[in-house]
C-alpha positions as CSV (number, residue, x, y, z in Angstrom):
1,X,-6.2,0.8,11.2
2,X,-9.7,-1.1,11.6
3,X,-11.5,1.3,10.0
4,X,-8.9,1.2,6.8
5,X,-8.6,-2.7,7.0
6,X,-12.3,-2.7,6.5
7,X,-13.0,-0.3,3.3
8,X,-12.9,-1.0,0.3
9,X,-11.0,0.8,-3.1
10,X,-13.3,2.9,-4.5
11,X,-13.5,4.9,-8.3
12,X,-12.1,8.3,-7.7
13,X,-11.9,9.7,-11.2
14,X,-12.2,13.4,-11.1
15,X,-11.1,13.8,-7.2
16,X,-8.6,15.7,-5.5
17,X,-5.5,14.1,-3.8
18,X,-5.3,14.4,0.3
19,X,-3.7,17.3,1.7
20,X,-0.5,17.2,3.7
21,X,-2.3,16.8,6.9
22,X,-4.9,14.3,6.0
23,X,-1.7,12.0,4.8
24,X,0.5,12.6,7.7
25,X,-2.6,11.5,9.7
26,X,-3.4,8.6,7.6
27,X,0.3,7.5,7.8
28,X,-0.2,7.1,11.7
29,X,-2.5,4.2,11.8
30,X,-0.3,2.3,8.7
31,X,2.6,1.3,10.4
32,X,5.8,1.5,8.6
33,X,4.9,3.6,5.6
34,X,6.3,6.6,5.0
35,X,5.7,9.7,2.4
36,X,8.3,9.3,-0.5
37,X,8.3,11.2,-3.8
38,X,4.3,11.7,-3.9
39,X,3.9,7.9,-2.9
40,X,3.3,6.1,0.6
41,X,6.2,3.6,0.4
42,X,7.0,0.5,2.9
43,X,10.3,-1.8,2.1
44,X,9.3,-5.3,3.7
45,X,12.3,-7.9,3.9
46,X,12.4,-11.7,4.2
47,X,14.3,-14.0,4.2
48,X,14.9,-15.2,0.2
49,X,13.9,-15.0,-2.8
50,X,10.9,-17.2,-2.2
51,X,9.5,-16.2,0.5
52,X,10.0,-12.6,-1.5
53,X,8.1,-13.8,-4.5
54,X,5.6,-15.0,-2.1
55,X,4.7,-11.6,-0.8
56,X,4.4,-9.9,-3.9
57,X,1.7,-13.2,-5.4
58,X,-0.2,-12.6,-2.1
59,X,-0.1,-8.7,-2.3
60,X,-0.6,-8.6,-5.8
61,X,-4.1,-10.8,-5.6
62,X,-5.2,-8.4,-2.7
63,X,-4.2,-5.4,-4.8
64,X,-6.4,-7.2,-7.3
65,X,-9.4,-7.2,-5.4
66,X,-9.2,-3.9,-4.3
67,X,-8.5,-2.5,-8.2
68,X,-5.7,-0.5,-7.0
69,X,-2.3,-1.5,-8.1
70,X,1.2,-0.5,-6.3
71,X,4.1,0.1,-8.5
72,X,7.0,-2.7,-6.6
73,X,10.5,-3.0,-6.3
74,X,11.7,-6.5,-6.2
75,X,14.7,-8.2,-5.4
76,X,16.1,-11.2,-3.9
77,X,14.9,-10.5,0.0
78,X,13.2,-7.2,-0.2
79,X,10.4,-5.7,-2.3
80,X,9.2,-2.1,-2.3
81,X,5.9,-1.5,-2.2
82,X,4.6,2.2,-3.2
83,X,1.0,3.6,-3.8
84,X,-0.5,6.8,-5.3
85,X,-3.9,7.0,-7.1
86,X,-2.7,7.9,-10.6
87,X,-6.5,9.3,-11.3
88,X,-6.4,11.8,-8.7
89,X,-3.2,13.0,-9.2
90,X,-1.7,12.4,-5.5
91,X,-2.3,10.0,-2.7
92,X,-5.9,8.9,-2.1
93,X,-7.7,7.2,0.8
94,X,-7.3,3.9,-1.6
95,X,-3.7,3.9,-1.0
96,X,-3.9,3.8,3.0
97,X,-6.6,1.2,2.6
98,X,-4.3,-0.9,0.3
99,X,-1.6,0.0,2.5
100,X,-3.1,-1.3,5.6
101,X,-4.4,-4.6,4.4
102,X,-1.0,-5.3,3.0
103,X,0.7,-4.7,6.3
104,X,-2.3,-6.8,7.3
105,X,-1.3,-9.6,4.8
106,X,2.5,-10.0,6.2
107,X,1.2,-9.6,10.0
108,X,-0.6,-12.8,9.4
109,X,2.4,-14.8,7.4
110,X,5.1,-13.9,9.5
């Protein structure tokens, strides 16, 4: 996960999505995500609503940085957190590096 942790987002108009092998390989060094519905998607739970609210601020100014935006699920202890790359179609090397900094993000909260 170093390696994803590391990169950054980049513009990927015009490219292909990853193959079913390339993901399933990516999805082995984000822990906790899982292929859903042509998304990568990770349910993260706390403990209220504010610690909730919490996670999605942080994640949403790392997000930010990155240019690459996750469509979320929120509620009052749990938020869902799914990424594809809408300009490639699919899932894109962006997602697992957005992925891996936000399990990143909670590993260093909790």
């Amino acid at each position: 996960m170093s390696n994803l942790l590391h990169a950054r987002c980049q513009a990927l108009e015009g490219g292909k999505p990853m193959g079913d092998s390339e993901i399933r390989a990516h999805l082995a060094e984000v822990n906790g995500w899982q292929l859903h519905d042509g998304a990568i998607e990770k349910t993260f739970n706390f403990k209220n609503y504010h610690e909730t609210i919490a996670f999605v601020n942080a994640l949403a100014w790392v997000c930010h940085t990155e240019d690459h935006h996750p469509d979320l699920s929120v509620s009052y202890n749990r938020c869902v957190v799914r990424f594809n790359t809408h300009s490639v179609g699919g899932i894109s090397i962006n997602d697992f590096i957005c992925a891996a900094k936000v399990n990143a993000l909670v590993a260093f909260v909790a």
